[in-house]
N, C-alpha and C positions, 0 to 999 in steps of 0.2 A: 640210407635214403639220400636220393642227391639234393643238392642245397638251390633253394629256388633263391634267385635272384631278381631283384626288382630293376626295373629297368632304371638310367640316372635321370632322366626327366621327374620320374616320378619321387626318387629321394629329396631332387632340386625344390622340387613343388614344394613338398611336406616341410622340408626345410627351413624354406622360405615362409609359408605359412606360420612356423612354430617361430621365428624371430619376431614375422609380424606380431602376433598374437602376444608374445614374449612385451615388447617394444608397446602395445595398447594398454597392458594391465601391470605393469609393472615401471620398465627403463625409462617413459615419459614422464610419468610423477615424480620418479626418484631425481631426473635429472633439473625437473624446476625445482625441488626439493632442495638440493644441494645448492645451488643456485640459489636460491633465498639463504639457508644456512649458511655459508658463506658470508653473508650481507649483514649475518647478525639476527637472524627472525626465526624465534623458535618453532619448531616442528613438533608436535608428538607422533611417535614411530606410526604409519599407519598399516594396516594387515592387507595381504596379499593383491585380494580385488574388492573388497568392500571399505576400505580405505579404513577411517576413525567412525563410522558408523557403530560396530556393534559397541564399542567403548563408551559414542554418543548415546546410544539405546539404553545402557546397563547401567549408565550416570543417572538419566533419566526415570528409567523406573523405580530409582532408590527416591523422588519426591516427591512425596502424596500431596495432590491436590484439591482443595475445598470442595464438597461435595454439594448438590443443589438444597440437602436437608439439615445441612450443617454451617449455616450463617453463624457463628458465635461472637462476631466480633462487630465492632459500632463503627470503627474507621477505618476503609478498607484500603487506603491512600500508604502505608507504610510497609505494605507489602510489596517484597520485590521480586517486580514481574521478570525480570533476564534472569534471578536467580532459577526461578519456576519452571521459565517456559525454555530455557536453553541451560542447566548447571554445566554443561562442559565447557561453555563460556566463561562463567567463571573459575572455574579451574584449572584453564589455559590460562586464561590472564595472571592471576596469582603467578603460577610456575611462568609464564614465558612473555608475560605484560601486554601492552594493548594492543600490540600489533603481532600474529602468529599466522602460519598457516596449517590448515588441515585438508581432508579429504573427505568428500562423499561418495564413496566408488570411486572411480578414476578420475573426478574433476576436482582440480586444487582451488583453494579458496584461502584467500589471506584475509582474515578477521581483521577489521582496524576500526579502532575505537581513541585512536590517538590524534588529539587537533591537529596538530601540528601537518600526519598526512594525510587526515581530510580537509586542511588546507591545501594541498598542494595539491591532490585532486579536483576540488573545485577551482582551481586555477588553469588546472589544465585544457587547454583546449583543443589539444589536437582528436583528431576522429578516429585515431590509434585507440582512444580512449572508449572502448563501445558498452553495447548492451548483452548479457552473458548470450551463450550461445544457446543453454539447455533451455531459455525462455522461451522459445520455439520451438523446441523438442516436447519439454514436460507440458507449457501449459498451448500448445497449439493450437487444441480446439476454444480455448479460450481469450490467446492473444494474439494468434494467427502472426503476423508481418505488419503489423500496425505501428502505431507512432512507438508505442514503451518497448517494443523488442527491434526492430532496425536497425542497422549501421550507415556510416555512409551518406554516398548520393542518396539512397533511398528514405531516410531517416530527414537530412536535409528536404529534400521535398515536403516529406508529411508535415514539419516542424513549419515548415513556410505556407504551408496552404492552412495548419490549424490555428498558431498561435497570435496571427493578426485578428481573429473574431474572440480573442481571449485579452486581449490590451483594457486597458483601464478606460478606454474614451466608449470601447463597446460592453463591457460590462456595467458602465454605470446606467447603459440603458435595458438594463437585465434588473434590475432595482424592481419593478412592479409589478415583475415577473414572482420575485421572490415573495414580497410584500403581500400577492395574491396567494400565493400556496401556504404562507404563514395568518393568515386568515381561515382560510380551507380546516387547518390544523386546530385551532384555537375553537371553533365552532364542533370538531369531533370532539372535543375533549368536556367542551363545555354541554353536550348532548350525553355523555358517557356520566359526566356528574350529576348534573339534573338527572337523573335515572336512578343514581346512588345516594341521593339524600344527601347531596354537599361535600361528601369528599368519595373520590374514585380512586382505587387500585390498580395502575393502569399500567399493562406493558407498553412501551414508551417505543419502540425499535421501529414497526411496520408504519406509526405516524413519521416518524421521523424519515425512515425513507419515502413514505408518501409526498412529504415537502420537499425532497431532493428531487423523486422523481419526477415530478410537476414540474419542478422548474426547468430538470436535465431536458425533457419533453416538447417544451414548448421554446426552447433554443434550438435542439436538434430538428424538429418537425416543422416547425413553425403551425403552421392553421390544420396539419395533421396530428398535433400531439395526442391524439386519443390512442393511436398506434404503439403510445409507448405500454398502455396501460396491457397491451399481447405479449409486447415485446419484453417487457421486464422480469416479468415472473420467470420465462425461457434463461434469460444472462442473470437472475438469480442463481436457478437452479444449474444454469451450469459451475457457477464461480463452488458450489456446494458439490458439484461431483468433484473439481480439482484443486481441492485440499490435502490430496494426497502426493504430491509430486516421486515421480520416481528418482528421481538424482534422491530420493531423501534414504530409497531403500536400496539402493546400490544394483536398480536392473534395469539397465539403460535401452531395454530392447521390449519392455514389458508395454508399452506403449501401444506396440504394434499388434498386440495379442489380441484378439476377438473376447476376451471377457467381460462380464456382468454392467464393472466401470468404464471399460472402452467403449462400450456399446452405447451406454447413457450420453457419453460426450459426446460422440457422430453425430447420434438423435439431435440431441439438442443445438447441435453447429447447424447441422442440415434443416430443423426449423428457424434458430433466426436468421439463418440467409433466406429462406423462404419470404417469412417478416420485412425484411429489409428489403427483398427485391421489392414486394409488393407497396411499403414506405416511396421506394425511386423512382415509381411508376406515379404516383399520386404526388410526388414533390414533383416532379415533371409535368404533368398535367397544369399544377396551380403553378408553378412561378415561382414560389414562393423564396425570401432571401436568407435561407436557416441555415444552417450549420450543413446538414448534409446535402442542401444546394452546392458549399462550397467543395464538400468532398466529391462530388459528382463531376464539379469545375476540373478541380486537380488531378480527378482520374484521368481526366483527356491531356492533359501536357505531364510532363515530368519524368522525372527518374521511378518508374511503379518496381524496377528489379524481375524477380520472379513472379509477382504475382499478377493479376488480370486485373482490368479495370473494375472489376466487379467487386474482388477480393478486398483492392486496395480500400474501395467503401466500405465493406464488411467490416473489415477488421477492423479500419481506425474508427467506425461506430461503436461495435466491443468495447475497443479499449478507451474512450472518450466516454462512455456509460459505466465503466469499473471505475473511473480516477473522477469525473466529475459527480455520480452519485453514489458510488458506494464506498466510495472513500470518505467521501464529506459527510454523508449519513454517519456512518460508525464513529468518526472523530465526534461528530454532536450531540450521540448517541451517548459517549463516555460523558463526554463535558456535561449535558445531565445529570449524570449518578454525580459526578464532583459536585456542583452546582447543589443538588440533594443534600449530599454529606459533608456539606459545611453554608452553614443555614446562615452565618456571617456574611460572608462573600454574595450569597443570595441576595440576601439586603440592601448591600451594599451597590452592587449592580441594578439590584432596583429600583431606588433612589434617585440611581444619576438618571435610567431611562426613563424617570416620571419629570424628572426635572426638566432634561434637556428637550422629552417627546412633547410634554404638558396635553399627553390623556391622548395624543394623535398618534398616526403610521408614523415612523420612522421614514428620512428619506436621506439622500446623500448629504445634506448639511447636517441633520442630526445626529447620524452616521458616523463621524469624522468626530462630532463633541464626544462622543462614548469612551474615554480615557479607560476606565475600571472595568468596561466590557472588553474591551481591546486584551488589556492586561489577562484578564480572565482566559481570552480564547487562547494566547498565549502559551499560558500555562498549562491550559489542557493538552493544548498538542506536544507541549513537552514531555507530557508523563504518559501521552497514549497518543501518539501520532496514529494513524491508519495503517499505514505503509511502515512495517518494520523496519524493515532491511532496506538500503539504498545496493544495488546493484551493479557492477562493473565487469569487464573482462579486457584483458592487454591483448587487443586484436593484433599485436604488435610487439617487441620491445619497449618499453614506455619509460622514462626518468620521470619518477616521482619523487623531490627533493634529494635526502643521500640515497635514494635506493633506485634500483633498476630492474623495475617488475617484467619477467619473460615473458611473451608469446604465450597465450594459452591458459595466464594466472588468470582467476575471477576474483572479486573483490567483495568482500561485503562490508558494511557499515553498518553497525547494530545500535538502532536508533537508541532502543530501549537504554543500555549501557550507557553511552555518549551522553542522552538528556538526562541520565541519572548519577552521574558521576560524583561522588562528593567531594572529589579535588578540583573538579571545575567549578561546581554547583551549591558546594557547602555541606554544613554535617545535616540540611534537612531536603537533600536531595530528591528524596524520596517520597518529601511532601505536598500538599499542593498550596502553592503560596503566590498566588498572584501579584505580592507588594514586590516582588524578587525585579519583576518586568517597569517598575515604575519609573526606570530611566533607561526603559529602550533593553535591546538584544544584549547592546557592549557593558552598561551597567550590571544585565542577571548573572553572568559569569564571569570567569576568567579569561576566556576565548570567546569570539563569535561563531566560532567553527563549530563549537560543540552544539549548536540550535541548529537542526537543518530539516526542518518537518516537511518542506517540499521538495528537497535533492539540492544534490551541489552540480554548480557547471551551469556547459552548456543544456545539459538534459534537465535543468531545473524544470518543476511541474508548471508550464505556462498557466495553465485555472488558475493557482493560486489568489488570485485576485477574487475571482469569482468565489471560490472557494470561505473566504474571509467575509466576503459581501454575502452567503448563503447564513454563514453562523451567524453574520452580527444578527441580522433580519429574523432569523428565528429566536434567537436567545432574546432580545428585546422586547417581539413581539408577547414571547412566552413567560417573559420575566413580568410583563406589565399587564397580565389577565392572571399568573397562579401564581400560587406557593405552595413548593413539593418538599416531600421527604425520601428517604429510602424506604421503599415495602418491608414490611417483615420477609416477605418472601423471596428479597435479592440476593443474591449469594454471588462474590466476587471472586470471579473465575476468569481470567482473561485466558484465551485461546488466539496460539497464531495457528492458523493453515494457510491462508493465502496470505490475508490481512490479520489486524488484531482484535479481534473479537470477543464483546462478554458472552462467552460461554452457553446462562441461562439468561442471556436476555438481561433488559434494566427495567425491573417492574418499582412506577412510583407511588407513593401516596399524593396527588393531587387534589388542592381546592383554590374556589376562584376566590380571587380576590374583592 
């Protein structure tokens, strides 16, 4: 038979294809790989195209966790959550210490849990320094191009149109705001008891967002905040379809797929842009000086990049409705159950808010007297910050102290580790002990590096401020009408998927005082 021959365009192609391909799932990792190893930063070997996942997987399913029928224990605070919800965390660190790198599929990720280069990161300031890539790939439908995922002029922009309505001289006029929604709250609960004969069983979660929401509401809308109450349920229910990210399951194209969960998130992106256009139509009409007056401002000048004037309000409303209320919710949400299971600290916080309030609202002068509530919120966000992970990628070659992170590295910082460490934090790391805070950040540990519940840098969470000013205002208000317990029925389960999560909810035992 005679020998067919292929023509050499067509070898050249195939060729060229098989290095590419060669070169995407293999030669790229290996070569930042070595490049770190070199540097001193241990690697565990990762497999072909799915990196350290199935080893991540197989670690994982060797740790059974608490089930909702199986509460057995009285204090749930000495359970450790990095061990739980990440163990190949910790047995990286063991074998290769606080700074290593791994892979999820093809994207590398240096772990670091070491002060020293999350000081050096929060120093850095160059814009070399970004926000990961896949954060627009995996979570798109839910964080589009907005303030948390951008680099760059575009990043610059949203940071300068958002974070001046977020300064301390405009949040302390966001005080009354709070003050109202924590009233709202106080009045459900006290309707939930009177119904129960004096004390109520209450799941605590949907109040508690309802006080975020309120306030997130009527900052962003101003004289429309009833729009939020459409609009919320929707960037609920989307942040709960993407809990799953794909960089977690190594198929980086699965996104694209027309299936059951990609369908769910379109839907719901394509209703609250719906939501929203119809918000910028009726913020347009009144006038009004809210939040996303400003973001309608900023859509008309600036660096927008890729997106449309449209997009750019979209998205940075998403993501300004994930980090002002559902971030702040869930942290207040844990600080509850703490607050619950340890009936001391209760007291003690309660005390000083009858003292200093003397039976009144809370306002910015009493605010500031709240030493042991301070202390208190502190501490919670130490042992359950919202936000796990602090995120990075070297859109660039970067010097980060002795090292020289490549092009292409991403970064994580695993709060949970960092705030739990018991070489920075002591042999009761893992407790909650608000006396730790009684002389400040530089007093609870060794490092100040190691506390970082809002981020380092310049990408620090600009709310923050707000964020402190929502917890005091609730915890005060809630401290100075009940005293709670833990339900029989709470079962401590913390879950990350996007955020960190009680699992089954925090049901309390409530009664007024």
């Amino acid at each position: 038979m005679e020998e067919v021959l292929l023509p050499t365009g067509i070898v050249l192609l195939v060729c060229s294809l098989f290095i590419c391909l060669c070169h995407v799932l293999w030669t790229k990792l290996e070569r930042l790989r070595l490049k770190l190893q070199r540097q001193g930063i241990g690697c565990p070997q990762p497999s072909f195209i799915l990196g350290n996942i199935p080893e991540i997987k197989r670690i994982m399913s060797m740790v059974p966790l608490p089930e909702a029928s199986s509460n057995t224990f009285e204090d749930p605070l000495p359970l450790d959550c990095s061990s739980i919800l990440f163990p190949h965390f910790k047995q990286c660190t063991n074998q290769y210490g606080r700074t290593f790198l791994f892979a999820l599929g093809r994207v590398p990720l240096l772990y670091v849990t070491d002060p020293e280069l999350v000081r050096e990161i929060n120093l850095c300031k160059s814009l070399n320094l970004g926000k990961p890539a896949y954060l627009q790939k995996d979570r798109g439908p839910l964080l589009g191009k907005g303030l948390i995922t951008t680099n760059g002029a575009v990043w610059f922009h949203q940071r300068k149109t958002i974070a001046p309505e977020l300064y301390m001289d405009k949040v302390k006029d966001m005080l009354n705001l709070a003050v109202e929604s924590a009233r709202t709250l106080v009045k459900s609960w006290e309707s939930v008891i009177e119904s129960e004969s004096g004390i109520a069983d209450i799941r605590v979660d949907e109040h508690v967002r309802n006080f975020t929401s309120h306030v997130f509401s009527r900052i962003m809308f101003g004289s429309n905040y009833s729009i939020g109450s459409e609009l919320f349920p929707k960037c609920r229910a989307l942040i709960k379809a993407s809990v799953s990210p794909t960089i977690l399951n190594g198929l980086p194209f699965l996104r694209y797929l027309p299936i059951k969960k990609n369908r769910e998130l379109w839907r719901l992106e394509k209703e609250i842009h719906s939501i929203l256009d119809v918000a910028k139509k009726c913020n347009g009409s009144a006038g009004a000086g809210d939040m996303l007056q400003m973001l309608i401002e900023g859509a008309k000048n600036g660096e927008l990049g890729p997106s449309s004037p449209d997009q750019f309000i979209v998205d940075n409303c998403k993501d300004l409705y994930l980090a002002a209320f559902e971030v702040t919710g869930i942290a207040a949400i844990w600080g509850l159950m703490l607050l619950a299971s340890h009936p001391e600290w209760q007291a003690r916080a309660c005390a000083e808010i009858l003292e200093v309030c003397g039976g009144h609202m809370p306002n910015a002068n009493t605010l500031g007297k709240m030493k042991v509530l301070k202390m208190v919120i502190q501490e919670m966000l130490r042992l359950y910050p919202g936000v796990a992970f602090i995120s990075r990628e070297a859109l660039q070659d970067v010097k980060l102290g002795k090292f020289w992170i490549p092009k292409g590295v991403n970064i994580w910082i695993w709060l949970l580790a960092l705030h739990r460490d018991p070489q920075l934090w002591g042999p009761d790391a893992d407790k909650f002990n608000p006396e730790r805070f009684a002389n400040g950040i530089s007093g609870a540990c060794k490092s100040p590096q190691a506390y970082v519940p809002f981020g380092v840098g310049a990408r620090i969470c600009p709310g923050q401020s707000l964020a402190m000013l929502e917890m005091k205002v609730m915890f005060a208000v809630i401290l100075s009408n009940f005293s709670f317990s833990l339900s029989p029925d709470y079962c401590h389960s913390p879950q990350f998927g996007l955020l960190l999560e009680p699992k089954h909810g925090v049901n309390l035992l409530i009664r007024k005082i």
